[in-house]
C-alpha positions in Angstrom: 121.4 107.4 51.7 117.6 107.0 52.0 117.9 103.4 52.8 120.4 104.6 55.8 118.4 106.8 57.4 115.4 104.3 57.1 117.6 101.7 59.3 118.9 104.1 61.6 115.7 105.3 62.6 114.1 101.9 62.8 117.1 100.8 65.2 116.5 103.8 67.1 113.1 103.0 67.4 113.5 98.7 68.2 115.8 100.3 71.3 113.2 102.9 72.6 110.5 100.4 72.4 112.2 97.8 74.4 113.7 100.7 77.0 110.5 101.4 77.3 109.0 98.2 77.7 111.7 97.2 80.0 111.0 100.4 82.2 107.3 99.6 82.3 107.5 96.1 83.1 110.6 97.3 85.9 107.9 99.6 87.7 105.0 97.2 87.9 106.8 94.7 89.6 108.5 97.1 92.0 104.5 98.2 92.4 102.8 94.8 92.2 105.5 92.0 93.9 103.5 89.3 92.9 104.8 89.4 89.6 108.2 88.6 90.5 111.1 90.7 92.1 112.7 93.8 90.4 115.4 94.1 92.1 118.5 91.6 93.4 121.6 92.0 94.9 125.1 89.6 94.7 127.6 89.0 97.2 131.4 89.7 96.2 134.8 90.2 97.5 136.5 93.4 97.2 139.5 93.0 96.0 141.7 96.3 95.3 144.6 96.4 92.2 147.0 99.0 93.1 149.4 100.0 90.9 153.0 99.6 91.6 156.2 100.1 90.0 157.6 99.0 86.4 153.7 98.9 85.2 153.1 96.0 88.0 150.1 95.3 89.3 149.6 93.7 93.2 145.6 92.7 93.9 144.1 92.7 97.6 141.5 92.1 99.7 140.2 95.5 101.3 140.9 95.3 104.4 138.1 97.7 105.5 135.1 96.2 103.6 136.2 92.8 102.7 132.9 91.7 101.5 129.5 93.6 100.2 126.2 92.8 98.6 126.1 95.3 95.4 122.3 95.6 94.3 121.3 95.0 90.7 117.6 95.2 88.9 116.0 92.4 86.9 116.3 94.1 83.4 117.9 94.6 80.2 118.5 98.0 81.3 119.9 100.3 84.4 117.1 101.4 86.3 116.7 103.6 89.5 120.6 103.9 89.5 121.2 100.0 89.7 123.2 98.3 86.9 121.0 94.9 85.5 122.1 91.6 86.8 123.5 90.2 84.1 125.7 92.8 83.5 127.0 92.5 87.2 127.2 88.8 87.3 130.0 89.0 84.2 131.4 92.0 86.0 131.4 91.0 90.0 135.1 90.0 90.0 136.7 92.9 88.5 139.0 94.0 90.6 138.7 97.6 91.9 141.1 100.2 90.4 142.7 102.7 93.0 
């Protein structure tokens, strides 16, 4: 049991170290843009799944907003509300569920 605890608390403590790392290093280049950007954004296509009868499924393009550029930040982790981009490169094509 002691030997579980002892790993716990060391992964605990690996992630809180590299949040805040990551936070740290996140601010100084939003302060200091020579060191490189913090924050990006990607370009998608908004397409809609709306559900439909018998469990079907019809996808479309929104007609209102048929394209936007979603903003992301340069980190492992979310920061000032914008998910990293990595995580919305592997997630820009997901359809929106209505």
């Amino acid at each position: 049991m002691d030997l579980l605890r002892r790993a716990l608390v060391a992964a605990l403590t690996i992630v809180a170290l590299a949040y805040a790392l990551d936070f740290s290093w996140y601010h100084l280049r939003l302060s200091f843009p020579s060191l490189g950007s913090a924050a990006s954004s990607m370009h998608r296509t908004r397409i809609i799944a709306i559900p439909g009868k018998n469990n079907r499924v019809e996808y479309e393009i929104d007609s209102l907003r048929p394209e936007e550029d979603v903003p992301c930040s340069r980190t492992l982790f979310p920061h000032s509300g914008h998910v990293p981009c990595w995580y919305l490169a592997r997630h820009l094509n997901d359809p929106i569920q209505m």
